[in-house]
C-alpha positions as a Markdown table, in Angstrom:
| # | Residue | x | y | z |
|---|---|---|---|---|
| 1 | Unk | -9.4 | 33.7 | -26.1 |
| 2 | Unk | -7.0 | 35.2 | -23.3 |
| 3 | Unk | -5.5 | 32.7 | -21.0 |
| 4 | Unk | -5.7 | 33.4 | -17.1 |
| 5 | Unk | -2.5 | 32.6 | -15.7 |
| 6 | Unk | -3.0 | 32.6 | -12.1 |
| 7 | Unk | -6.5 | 30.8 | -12.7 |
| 8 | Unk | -4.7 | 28.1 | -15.1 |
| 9 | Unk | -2.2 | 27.4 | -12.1 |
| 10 | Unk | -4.5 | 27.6 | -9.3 |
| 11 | Unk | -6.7 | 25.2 | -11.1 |
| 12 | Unk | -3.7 | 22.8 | -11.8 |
| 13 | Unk | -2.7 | 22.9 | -8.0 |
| 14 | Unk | -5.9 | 22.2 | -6.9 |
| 15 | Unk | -5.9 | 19.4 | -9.5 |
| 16 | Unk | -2.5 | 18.1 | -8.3 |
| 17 | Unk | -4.1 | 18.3 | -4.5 |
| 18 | Unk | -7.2 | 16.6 | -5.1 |
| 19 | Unk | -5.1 | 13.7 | -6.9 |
| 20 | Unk | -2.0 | 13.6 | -4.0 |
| 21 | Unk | -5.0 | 13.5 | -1.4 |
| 22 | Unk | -6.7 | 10.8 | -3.3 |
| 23 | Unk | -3.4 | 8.5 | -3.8 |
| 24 | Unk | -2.5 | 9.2 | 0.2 |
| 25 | Unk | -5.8 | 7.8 | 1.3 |
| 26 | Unk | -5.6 | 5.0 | -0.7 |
| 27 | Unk | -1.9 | 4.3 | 0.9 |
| 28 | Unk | -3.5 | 4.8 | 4.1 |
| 29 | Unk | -6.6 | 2.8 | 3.5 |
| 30 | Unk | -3.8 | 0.0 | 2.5 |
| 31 | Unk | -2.4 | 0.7 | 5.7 |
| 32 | Unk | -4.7 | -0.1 | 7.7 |
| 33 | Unk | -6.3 | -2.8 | 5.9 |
| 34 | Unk | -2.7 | -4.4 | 6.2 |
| 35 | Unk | -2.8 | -3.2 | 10.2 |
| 36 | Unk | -6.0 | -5.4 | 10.9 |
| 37 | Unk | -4.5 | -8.1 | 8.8 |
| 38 | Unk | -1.2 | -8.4 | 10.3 |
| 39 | Unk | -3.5 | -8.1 | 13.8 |
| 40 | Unk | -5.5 | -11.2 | 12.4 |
| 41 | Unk | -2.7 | -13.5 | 11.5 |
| 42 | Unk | -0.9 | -12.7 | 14.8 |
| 43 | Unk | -4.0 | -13.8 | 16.6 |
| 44 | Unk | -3.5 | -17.5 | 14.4 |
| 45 | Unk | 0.2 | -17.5 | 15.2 |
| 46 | Unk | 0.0 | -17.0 | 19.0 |
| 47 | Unk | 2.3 | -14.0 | 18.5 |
| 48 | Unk | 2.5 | -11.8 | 21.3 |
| 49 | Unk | 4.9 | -9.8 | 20.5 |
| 50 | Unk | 2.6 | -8.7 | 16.9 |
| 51 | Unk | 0.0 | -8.4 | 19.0 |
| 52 | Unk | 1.3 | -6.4 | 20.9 |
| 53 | Unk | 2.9 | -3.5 | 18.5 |
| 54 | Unk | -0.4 | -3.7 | 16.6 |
| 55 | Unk | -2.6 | -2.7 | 20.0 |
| 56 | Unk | -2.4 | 0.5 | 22.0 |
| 57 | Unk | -1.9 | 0.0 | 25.8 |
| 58 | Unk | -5.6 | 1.1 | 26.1 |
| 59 | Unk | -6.6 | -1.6 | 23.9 |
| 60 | Unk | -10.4 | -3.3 | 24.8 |
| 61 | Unk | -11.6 | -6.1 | 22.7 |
| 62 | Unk | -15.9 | -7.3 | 23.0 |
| 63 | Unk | -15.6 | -11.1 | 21.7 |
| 64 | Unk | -18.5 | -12.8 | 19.7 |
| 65 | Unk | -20.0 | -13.7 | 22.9 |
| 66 | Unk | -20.1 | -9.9 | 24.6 |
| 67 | Unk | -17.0 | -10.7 | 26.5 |
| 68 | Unk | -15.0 | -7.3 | 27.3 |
| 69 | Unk | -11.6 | -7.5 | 27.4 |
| 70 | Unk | -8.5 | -5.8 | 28.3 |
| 71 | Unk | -5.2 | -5.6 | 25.9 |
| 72 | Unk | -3.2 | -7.7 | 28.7 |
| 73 | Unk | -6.4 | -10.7 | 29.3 |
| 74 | Unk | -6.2 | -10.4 | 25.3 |
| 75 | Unk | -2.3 | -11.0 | 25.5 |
| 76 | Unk | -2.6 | -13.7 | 28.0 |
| 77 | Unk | -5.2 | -15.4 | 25.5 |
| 78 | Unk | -2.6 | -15.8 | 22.9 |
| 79 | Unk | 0.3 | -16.6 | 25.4 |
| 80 | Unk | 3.0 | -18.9 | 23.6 |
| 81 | Unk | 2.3 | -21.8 | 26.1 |
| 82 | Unk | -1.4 | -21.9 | 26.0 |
| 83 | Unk | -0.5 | -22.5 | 21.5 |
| 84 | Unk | -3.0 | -24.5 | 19.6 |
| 85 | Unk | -4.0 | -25.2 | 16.1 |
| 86 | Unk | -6.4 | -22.3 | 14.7 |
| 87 | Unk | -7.9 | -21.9 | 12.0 |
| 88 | Unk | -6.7 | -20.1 | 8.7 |
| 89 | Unk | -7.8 | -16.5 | 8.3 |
| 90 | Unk | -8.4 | -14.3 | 5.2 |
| 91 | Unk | -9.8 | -10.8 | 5.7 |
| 92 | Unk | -11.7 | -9.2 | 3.1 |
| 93 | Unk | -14.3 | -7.0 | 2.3 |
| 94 | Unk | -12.8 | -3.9 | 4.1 |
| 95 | Unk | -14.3 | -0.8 | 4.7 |
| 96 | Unk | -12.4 | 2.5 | 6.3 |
| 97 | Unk | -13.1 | 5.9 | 7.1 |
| 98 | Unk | -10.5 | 8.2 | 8.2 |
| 99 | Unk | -11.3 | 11.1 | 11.1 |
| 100 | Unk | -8.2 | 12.8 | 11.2 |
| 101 | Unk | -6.0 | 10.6 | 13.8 |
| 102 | Unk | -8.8 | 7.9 | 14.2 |
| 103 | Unk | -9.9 | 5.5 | 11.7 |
| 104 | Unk | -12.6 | 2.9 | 11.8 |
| 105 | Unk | -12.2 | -0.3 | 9.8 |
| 106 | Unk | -14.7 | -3.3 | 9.5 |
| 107 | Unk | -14.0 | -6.3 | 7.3 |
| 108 | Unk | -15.1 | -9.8 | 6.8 |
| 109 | Unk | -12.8 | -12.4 | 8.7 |
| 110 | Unk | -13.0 | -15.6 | 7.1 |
| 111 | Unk | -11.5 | -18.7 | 8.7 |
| 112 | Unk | -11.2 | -22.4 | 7.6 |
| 113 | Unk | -9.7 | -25.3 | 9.7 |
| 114 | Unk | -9.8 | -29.2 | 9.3 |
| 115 | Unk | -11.0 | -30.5 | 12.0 |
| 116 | Unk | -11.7 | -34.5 | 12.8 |
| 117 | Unk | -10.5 | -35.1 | 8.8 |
| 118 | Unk | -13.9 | -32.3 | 7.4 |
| 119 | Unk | -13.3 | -28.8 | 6.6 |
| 120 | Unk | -14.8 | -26.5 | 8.4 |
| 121 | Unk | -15.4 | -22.5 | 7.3 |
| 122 | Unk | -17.0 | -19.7 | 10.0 |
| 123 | Unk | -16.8 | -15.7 | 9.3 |
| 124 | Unk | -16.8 | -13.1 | 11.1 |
| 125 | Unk | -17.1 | -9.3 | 10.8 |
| 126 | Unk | -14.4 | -7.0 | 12.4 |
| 127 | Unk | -14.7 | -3.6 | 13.9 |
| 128 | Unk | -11.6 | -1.9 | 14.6 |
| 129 | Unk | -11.0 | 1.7 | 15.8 |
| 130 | Unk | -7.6 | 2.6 | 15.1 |
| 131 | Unk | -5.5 | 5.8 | 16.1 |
| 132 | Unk | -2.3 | 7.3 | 14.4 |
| 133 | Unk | 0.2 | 7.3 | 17.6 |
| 134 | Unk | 2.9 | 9.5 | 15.7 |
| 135 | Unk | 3.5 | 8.1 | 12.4 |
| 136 | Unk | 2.2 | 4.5 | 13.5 |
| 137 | Unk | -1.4 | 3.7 | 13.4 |
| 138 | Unk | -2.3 | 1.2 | 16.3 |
| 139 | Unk | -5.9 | -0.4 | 17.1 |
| 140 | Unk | -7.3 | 0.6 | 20.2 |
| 141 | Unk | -10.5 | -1.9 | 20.2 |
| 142 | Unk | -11.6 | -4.3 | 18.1 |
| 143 | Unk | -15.4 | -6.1 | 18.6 |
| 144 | Unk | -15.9 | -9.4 | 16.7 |
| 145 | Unk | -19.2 | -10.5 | 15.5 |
| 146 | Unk | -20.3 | -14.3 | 14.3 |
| 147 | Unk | -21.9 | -14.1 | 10.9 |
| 148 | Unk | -24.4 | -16.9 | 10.8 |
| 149 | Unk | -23.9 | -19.5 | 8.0 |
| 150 | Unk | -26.5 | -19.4 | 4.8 |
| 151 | Unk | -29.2 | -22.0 | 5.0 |
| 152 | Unk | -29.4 | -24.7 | 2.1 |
């Protein structure tokens, strides 16, 4: 049997390609899972100034209740003064797909609080469209929609 040189290393670049393309969209699926968390626990924290390096200036948000809303009403929302407890938030269950400088990401928002001495548990589902701006990815909307509780 006569080895094929150039076909051995073509194959073996494409191999090395294939597994370089696979590990850099698994960093950037990380990235942007960690993009909508960081977004998330920002939103808890009343901080502004996350919020506001994790949103584009274009930035429109649909609440669970239809509301539209612009990055600065969104902002204003989670201004330092207006600060009250909220609930705990874990996000899980991503999902992402990459489309060249825009990615879509959903994920389950899960959120606990005591309130009047009980706890209480509520989930969402997140949809976030997010574009690379340079090397950065930013979200540039977000819509938020209540998952009913199961029935006993």
């Amino acid at each position: 049997m006569t080895l094929n040189f150039p076909a051995a290393l073509a194959g073996a670049a494409l191999g090395i390609m294939m597994l370089t393309g696979s590990a850099h969209a698994a960093t950037t699926d990380a990235e942007l899972v960690s993009l909508v968390e960081r977004h998330a626990q920002a939103q808890g924290a009343f901080d502004q100034a996350t919020l506001r390096a994790t949103t584009a200036e274009n930035y429109v948000e649909i609440s669970p209740v239809g509301e539209v809303d612009s990055r600065e009403k969104m902002l204003s929302f989670y201004a330092p003064e207006l600060k009250r407890p909220a609930p705990q938030v874990q996000v899980d269950e991503p999902a992402v797909r990459i489309m060249g400088d825009t990615a879509l990401v959903s994920a389950r928002l899960s959120y606990t609080m005591n309130q009047d001495g009980a706890t209480r548990k509520f989930a969402m589902r997140g949809g976030y469209v997010a574009r690379l701006v340079g090397q950065q990815w930013v979200l540039v909307s977000a819509q938020y929609t209540g998952i009913r509780p199961s029935k006993p």
